[in-house]
C-alpha positions in Angstrom: 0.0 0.0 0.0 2.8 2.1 0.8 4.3 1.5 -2.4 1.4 2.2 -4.3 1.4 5.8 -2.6 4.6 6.9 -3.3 4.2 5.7 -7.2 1.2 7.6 -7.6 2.8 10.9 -5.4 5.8 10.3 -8.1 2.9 10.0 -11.6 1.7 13.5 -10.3 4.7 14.9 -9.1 6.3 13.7 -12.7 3.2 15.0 -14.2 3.8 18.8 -13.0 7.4 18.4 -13.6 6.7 18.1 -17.3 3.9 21.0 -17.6 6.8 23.9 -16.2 9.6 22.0 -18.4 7.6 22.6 -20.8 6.7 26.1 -20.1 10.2 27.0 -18.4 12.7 24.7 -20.9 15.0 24.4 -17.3 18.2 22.2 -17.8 18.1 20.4 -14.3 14.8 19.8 -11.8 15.8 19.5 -8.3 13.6 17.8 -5.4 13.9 18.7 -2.0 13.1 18.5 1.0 11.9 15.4 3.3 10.5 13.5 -0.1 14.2 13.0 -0.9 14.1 10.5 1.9 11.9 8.1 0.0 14.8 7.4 -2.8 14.1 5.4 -5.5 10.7 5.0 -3.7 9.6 8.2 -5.1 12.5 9.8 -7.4 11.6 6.2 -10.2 8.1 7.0 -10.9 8.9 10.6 -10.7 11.6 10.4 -13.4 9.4 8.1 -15.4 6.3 10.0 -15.8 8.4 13.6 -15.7 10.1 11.5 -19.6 6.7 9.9 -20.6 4.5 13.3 -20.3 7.0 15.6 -21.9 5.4 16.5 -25.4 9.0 18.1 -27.2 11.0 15.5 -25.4 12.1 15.0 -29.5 12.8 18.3 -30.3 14.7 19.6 -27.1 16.8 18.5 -24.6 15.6 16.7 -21.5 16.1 18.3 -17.7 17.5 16.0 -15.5 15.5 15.1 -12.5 17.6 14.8 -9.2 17.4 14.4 -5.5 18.8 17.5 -3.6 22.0 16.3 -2.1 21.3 18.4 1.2 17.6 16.6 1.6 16.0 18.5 3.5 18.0 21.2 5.2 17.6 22.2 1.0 15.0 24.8 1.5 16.7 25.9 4.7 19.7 27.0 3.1 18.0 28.5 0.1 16.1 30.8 2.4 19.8 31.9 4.1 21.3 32.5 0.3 18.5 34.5 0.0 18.7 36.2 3.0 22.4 37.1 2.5 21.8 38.0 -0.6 19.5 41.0 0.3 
C-alpha cells in the first residue's frame, strides 16, 4: 500500500514536472526536501512519468530530475542564500 502511494505521489509529481519543463525549458529539476528520503521509492516513478509526459521531449533536450544532495536542510539554506543576498 505504501508502495502504491509513493508511485502515484511520483505519476503527479512527474506530471507537474513536465507542464513547467515545458513552459520554463530548465536544464536540471531539483527535489527537495523530506521527499528525498523516500529514494528510489519516489525519485523512479517521478523520473518516469516527468520523460513519458513531456510533449518536445524529441525536439529539445531533456532536464535531469535529481534528489537535492542536502535533503531536507535544502529549502533551509536556500532561504539563508537569499537572505544574505539581500
Amino acid at each position: 500500500m505504501a508502495r502504491d502511494a509513493f508511485a502515484q505521489i511520483g505519476y503527479w509529481l512527474g506530471v507537474a514536472m513536465a507542464d513547467l519543463a515545458q513552459a520554463l525549458d530548465p536544464q536540471i529539476l531539483v527535489v527537495g526536501g523530506g521527499v528525498v528520503d523516500a529514494g528510489d521509492l519516489l525519485m523512479a516513478p517521478t523520473r518516469s512519468t516527468y520523460r513519458d509526459q513531456l510533449k518536445q521531449r524529441d525536439r529539445f533536450p531533456v532536464a535531469d530530475v535529481v534528489a537535492a544532495e542536502t535533503g531536507n536542510t535544502a529549502g533551509v539554506l536556500g532561504a539563508a542564500d537569499l537572505a544574505r543576498r539581500i
